[in-house]
ZAMARGU-4260 file (C-alpha; in steps of 0.2 Angstrom, whole numbers, plus 5000, padded with zeros to 4 digits):
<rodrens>
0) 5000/5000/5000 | 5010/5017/4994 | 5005/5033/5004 | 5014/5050/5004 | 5025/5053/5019
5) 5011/5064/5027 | 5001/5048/5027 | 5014/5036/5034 | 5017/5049/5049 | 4998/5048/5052
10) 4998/5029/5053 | 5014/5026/5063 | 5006/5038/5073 | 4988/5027/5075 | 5002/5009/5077
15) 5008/5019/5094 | 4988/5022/5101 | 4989/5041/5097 | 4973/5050/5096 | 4977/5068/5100
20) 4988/5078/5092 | 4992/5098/5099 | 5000/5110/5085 | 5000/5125/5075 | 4999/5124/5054
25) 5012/5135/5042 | 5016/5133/5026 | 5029/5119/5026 | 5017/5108/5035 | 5002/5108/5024
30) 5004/5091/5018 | 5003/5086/5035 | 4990/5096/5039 | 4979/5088/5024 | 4983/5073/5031
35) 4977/5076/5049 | 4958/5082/5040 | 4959/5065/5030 | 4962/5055/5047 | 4951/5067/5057
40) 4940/5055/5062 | 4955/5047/5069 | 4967/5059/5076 | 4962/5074/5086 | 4969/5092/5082
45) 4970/5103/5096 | 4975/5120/5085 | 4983/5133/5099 | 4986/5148/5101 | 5005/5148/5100
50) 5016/5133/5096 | 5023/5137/5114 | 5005/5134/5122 | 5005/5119/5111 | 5021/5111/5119
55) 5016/5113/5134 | 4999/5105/5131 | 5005/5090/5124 | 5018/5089/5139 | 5001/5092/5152
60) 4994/5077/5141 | 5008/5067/5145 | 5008/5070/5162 | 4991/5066/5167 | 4989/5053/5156
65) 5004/5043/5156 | 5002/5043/5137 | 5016/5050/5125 | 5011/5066/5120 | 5014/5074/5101
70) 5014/5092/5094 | 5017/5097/5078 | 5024/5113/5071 | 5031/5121/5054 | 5049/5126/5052
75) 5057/5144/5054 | 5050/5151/5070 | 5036/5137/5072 | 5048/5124/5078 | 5057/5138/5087
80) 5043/5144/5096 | 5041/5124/5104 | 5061/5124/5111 | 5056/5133/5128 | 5040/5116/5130
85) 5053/5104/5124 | 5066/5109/5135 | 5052/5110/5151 | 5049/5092/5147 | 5067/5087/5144
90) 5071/5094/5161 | 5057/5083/5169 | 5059/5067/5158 | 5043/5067/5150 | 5039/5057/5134
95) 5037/5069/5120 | 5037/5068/5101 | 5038/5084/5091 | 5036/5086/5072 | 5041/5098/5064
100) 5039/5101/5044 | 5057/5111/5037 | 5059/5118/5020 | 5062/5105/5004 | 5077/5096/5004
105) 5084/5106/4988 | 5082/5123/4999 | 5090/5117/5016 | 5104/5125/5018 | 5102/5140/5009
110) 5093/5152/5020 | 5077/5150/5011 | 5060/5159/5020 | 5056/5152/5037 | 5072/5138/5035
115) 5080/5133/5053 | 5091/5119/5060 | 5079/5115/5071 | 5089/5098/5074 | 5105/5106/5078
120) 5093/5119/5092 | 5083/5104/5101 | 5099/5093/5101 | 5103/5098/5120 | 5086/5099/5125
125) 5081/5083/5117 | 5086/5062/5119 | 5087/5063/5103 | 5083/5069/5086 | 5080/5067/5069
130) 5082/5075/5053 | 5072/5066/5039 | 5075/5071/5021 | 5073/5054/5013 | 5057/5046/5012
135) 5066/5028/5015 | 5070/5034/5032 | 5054/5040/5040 | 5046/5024/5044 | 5063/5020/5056
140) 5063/5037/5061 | 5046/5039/5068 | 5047/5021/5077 | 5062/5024/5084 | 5056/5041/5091
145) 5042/5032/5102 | 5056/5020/5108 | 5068/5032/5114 | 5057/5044/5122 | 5049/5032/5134
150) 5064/5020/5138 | 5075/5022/5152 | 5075/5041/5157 | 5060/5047/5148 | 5061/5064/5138
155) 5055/5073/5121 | 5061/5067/5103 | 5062/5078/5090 | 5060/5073/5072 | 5060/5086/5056
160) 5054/5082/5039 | 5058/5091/5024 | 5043/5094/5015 | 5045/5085/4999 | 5047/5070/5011
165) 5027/5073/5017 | 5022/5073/4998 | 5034/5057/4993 | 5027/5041/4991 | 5032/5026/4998
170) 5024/5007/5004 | 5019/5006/5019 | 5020/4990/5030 | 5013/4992/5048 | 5023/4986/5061
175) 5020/4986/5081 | 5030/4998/5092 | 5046/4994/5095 | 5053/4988/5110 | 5058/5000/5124
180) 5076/4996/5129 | 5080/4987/5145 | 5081/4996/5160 | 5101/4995/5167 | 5105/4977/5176
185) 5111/4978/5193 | 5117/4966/5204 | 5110/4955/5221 | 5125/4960/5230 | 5122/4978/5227
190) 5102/4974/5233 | 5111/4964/5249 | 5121/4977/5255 | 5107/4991/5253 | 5096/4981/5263
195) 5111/4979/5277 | 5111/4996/5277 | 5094/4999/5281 | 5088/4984/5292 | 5104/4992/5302
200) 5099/5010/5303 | 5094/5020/5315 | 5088/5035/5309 | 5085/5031/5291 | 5075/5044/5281
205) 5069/5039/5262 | 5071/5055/5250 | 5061/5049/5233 | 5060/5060/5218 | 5050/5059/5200
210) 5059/5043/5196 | 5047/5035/5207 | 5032/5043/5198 | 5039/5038/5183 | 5042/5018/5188
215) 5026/5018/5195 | 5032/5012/5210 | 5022/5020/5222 | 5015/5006/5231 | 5033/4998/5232
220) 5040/5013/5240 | 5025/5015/5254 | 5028/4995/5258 | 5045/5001/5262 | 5042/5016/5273
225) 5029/5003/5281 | 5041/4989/5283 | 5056/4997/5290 | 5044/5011/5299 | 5056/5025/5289
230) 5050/5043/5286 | 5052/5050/5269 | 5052/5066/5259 | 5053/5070/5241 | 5055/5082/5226
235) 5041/5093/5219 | 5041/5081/5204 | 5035/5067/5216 | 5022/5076/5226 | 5005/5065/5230
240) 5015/5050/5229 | 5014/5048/5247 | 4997/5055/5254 | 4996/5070/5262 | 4990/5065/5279
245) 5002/5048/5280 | 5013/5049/5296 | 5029/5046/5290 | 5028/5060/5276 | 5038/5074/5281
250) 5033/5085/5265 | 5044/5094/5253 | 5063/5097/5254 | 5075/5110/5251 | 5074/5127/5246
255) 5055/5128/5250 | 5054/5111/5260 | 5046/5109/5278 | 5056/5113/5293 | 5053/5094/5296
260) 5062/5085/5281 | 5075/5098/5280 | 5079/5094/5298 | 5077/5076/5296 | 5089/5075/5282
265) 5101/5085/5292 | 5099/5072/5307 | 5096/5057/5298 | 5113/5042/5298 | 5107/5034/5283
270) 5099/5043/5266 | 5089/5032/5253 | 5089/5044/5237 | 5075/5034/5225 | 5073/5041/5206
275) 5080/5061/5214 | 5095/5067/5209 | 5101/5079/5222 | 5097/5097/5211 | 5103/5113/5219
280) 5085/5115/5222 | 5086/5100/5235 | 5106/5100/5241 | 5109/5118/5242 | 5127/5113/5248
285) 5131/5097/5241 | 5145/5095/5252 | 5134/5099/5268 | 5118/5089/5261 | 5116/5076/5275
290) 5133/5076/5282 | 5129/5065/5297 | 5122/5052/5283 | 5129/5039/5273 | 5120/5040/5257
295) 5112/5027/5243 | 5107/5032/5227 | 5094/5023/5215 | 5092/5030/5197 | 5089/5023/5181
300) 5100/5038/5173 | 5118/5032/5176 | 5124/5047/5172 | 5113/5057/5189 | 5125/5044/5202
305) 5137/5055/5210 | 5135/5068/5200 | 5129/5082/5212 | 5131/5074/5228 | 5144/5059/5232
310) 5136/5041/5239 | 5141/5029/5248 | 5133/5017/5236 | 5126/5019/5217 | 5115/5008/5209
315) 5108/5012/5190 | 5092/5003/5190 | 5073/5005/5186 | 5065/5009/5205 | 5051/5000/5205
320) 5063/4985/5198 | 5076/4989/5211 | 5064/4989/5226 | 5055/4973/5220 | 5069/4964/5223
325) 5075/4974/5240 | 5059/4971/5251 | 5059/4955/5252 | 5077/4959/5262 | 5070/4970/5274
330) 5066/4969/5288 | 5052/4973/5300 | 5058/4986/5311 | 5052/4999/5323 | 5059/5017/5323
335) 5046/5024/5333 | 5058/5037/5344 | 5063/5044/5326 | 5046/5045/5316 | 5042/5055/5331
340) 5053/5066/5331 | 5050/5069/5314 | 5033/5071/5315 | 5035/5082/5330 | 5048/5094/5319
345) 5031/5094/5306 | 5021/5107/5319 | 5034/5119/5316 | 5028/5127/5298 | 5033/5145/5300
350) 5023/5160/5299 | 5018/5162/5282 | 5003/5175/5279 | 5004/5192/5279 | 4996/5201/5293
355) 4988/5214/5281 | 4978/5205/5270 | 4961/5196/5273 | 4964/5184/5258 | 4981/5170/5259
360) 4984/5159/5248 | 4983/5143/5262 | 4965/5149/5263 | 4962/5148/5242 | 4969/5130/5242
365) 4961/5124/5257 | 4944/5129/5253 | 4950/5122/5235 | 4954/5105/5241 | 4936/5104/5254
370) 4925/5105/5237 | 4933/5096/5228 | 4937/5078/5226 | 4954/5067/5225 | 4952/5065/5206
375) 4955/5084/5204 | 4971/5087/5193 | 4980/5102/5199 | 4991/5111/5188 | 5003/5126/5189
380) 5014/5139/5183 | 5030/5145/5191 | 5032/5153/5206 | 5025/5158/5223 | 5010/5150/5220
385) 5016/5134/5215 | 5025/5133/5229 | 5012/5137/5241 | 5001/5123/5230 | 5014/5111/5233
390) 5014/5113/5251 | 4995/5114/5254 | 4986/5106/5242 | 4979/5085/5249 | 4981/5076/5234
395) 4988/5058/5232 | 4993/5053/5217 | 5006/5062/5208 | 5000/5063/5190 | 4987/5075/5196
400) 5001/5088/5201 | 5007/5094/5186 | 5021/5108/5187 | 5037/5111/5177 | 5048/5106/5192
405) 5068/5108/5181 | 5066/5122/5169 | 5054/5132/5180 | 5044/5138/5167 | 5033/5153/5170
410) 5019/5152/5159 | 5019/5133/5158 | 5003/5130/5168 | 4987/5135/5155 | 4995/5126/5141
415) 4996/5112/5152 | 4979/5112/5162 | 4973/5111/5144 | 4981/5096/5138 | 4978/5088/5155
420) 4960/5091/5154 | 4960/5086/5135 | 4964/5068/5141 | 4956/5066/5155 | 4937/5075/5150
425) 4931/5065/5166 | 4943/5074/5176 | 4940/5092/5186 | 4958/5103/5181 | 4963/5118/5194
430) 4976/5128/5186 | 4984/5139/5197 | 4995/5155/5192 | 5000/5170/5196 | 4998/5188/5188
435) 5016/5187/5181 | 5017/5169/5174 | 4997/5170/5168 | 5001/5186/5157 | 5015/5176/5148
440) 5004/5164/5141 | 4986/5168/5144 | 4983/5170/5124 | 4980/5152/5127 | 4960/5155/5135
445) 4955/5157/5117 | 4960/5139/5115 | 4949/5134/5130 | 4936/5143/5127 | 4937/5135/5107
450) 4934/5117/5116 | 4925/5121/5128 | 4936/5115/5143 | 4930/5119/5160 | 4947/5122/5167
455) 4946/5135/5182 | 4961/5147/5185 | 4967/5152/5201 | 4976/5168/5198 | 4987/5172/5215
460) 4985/5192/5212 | 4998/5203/5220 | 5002/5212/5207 | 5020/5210/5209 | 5034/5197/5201
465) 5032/5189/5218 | 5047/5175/5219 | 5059/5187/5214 | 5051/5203/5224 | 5053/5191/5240
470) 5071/5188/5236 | 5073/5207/5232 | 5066/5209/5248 | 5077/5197/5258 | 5095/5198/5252
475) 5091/5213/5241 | 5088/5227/5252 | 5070/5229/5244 | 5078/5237/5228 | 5063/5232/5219
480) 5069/5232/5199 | 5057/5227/5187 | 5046/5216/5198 | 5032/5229/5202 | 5025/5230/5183
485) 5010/5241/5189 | 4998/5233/5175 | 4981/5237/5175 | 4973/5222/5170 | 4958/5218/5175
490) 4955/5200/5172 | 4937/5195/5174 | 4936/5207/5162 | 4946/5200/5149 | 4942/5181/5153
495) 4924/5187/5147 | 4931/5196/5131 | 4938/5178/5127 | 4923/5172/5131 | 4926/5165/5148
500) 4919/5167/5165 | 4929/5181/5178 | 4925/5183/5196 | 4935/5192/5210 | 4936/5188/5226
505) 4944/5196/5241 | 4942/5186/5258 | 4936/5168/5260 | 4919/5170/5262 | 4920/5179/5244
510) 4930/5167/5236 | 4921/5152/5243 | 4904/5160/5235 | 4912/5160/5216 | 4922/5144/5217
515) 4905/5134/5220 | 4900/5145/5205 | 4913/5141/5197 | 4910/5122/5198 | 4894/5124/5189
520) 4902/5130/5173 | 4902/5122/5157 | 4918/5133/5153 | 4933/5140/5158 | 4934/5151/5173
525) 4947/5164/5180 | 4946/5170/5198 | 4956/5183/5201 | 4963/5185/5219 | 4966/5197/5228
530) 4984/5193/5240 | 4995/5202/5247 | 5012/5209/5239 | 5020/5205/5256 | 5014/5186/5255
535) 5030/5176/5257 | 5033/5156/5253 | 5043/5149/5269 | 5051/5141/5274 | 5066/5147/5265
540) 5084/5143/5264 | 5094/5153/5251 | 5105/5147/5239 | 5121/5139/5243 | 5114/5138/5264
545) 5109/5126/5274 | 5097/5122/5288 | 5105/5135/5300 | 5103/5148/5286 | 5084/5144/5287
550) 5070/5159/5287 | 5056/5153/5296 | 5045/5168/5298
</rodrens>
């Protein structure tokens, strides 16, 4: 059966289970674009606002669906405009496939109108890429994207056709997905010995990052903390992996992390680091970072193992593979005294609301979380208020906290509350922002409002840059530069000039009121809140510090 190469892409596609495809059309893409109307009763177009917003929704997609998620884009500043959602999802290993069209194969090379090595940009922000310019090579080329993106250390795969390769002919002979590559092998004796370690501890502490999410291993790694009676912290890419209320979770680490895990990190004799890798975000001084600890390390990247912070031990393995074969070597043990302690250092949270407000945002996410159920996806840009979400909100699973957690991307949070809510319609999606981050990318309401998705956005209001005015504030001497923007917008009334529903609130009892009739919408919703400038995200402890630098109030 001979199809063009436009055709081929949209049946590889179908052989991987894809449904839903995010993107923007241009003028090298056409042929690609024809295709998706022929296969439009097959494959989903989710047209965006911007390429960026398109990214991002199709990393959201990913995220909350476990699925691989798939943009497409045209050359020139198309496939440009997709770098900063590739390299958000790079940075947080999720499986991506991004197509782009370039210029005909004759004109590569020559400058031609809207021709960019978009190969040679997305090489470090990619596992790999591809340039396609034969029609003989697409078959391999698109396969072998879906392999590498979702073995080992997932991550985005870029592949970039020329567009005389759309139009080519060739046969086409389905095939099933390839096989993903085997996780690294590691050995009984390296098991033996991390199991020695713990069964002998005393005050062991678990430290589990997005590895875990990724493995699925969530239901191992609460058999260990159970087994061995161990408390445990983790990353912002592993939040709602262990439940909110369970005893032995000591909430976030580092920079923004609860007085308790820092502490207990600090006080620990042995450190279990499971799918983390020891960021800056996490081991502000690596050489300080749990000094009183010998240290173990599981990740499937080989490449993370001693890279930030040295370990005692190593091991490069899938987690969930790793702790398989480790419980059945632990043993039952009892470290009451310790998860005690712990849970006593968890009362101290620090006095984080402003005195002059009658609106903080542990009130907003509160109230959130009490009228709405456990199914809830929660999604977030970058900033205060995705810190403060991490640190309030009660859910439990991690897929339904969806944050650009590496790259820190402000603006990442519509684009991905609607690719979240795209795959899972079932679902209610909370997207929270604040004024700074929503105004980068709040073009994207059109496409909400297009599919009708009732996403409801949270917008922290202080009308400041806040992250970066509290840093300004704390080591800065309160030189404000370029964080107080003074913008005038009012924003239920430009959510209702895209078509959307506004509302304001400015103390609980008014926000409480518009949530409930927020809920009742068949649309998307903004609610801007009103907070105060002087609203601060604590604990803190500043770059390059450690626990006795911590600000607690």
């Amino acid at each position: 059966m001979k199809l063009t190469g436009s055709q081929l892409v949209a049946e590889i596609l179908l052989e991987h289970g894809v449904d839903t495809v995010f993107g923007y059309p241009g003028g090298t893409a056409l042929n690609l674009y024809d295709t998706l109307y022929e296969y439009r009763d097959k494959i989903r177009h989710i047209l965006t606002a911007h390429e960026q917003g398109a990214a991002h929704a199709a990393d959201g997609y990913s995220r909350a669906t476990g699925k691989t998620g798939v943009v497409f884009a045209t050359s020139g500043p198309g496939a440009t405009n997709l770098v900063t959602g590739i390299a958000t999802a790079f940075m947080d290993s999720i499986p991506m496939i991004a197509i782009t069209a370039n210029v005909p194969d004759n004109l590569i090379g020559r400058d031609a109108f809207q021709e960019i090595c978009i190969t040679g940009v997305a090489m470090p922000i990619t596992k790999h890429t591809f340039f396609v310019n034969k029609i003989e090579d697409l078959a391999d080329a698109m396969r072998n994207a879906f392999r590498i993106a979702n073995s080992g250390r997932k991550g985005p795969v870029l592949i970039d056709i020329t567009k005389d390769v759309t139009a080519a002919k060739i046969d086409y002979k389905p095939a099933k997905p390839l096989p993903l590559n085997p996780p690294p092998v590691f050995s009984k004796e390296s098991v033996q010995e991390v199991a020695a370690m713990i069964n002998a501890a005393e005050r062991p502490i678990v430290y589990f990052g997005g590895g875990v999410a990724a493995s699925k291993a969530g239901p191992e790694l609460r058999q260990l903390l159970e087994t061995a009676d161990i408390p445990a912290t983790y990353t912002l890419m592993a939040a709602g992996i262990l439940g909110y209320d369970n005893k032995r979770n000591l909430g976030l680490i580092g920079m923004h992390g609860s007085i308790a895990a820092n502490r207990a990190v600090d006080r620990a004799d042995l450190i279990i680091a499971l799918g983390a890798r020891f960021s800056d975000r996490v081991a502000l001084n690596p050489a300080k970072f749990g000094k009183k600890a010998r240290k173990v390390q599981v990740d499937i990247d080989t490449s993370e193992i001693n890279k930030n912070v040295l370990v005692d031990i190593g091991v490069s393995a899938d987690v969930k593979e790793f702790l398989t074969e480790l419980l059945p070597l632990i043993k039952k043990n009892d470290h009451a005294d310790w998860v005690s302690q712990s849970t006593e250092w968890k009362k101290k949270t620090g006095d984080v609301k402003s005195q002059d407000a009658e609106l903080h945002p542990s009130e907003i996410i509160q109230s959130i979380c009490d009228m709405t159920d456990k199914e809830t996806i929660y999604v977030t840009d970058v900033g205060q208020h995705q810190m403060w979400a991490a640190q309030y909100l009660k859910h439990e699973k991690t897929e339904d906290f969806i944050t650009s957690g590496g790259l820190g991307t402000m603006g990442f949070g519509y684009g991905a509350a609607i690719g979240s809510q795209i795959g899972c319609p079932e679902k209610r999606v909370i997207h929270f922002t604040g004024d700074g981050s929503f105004h980068m990318n709040l073009n994207e309401a059109c496409t909400a409002v297009s599919q009708e998705l009732p996403i409801i956005t949270i917008i922290m209001n202080n009308r400041v840059l806040g992250m970066v005015y509290q840093w300004q504030t704390s080591f800065y001497g309160k030189r404000y530069a370029a964080t107080t923007p003074e913008r005038k917008t009012n924003f239920p009334k430009l959510a209702e000039a895209f078509g959307a529903k506004g509302f304001s609130a400015s103390n609980p009892t008014e926000f409480e009121e518009v949530f409930k009739k927020a809920l009742q919408e068949k649309g998307p919703v903004w609610i801007d809140c009103a907070i105060s400038r002087d609203e601060r995200v604590l604990p803190m402890i500043p770059g390059g510090g450690t626990l006795e630098d911590m600000i607690i109030g």
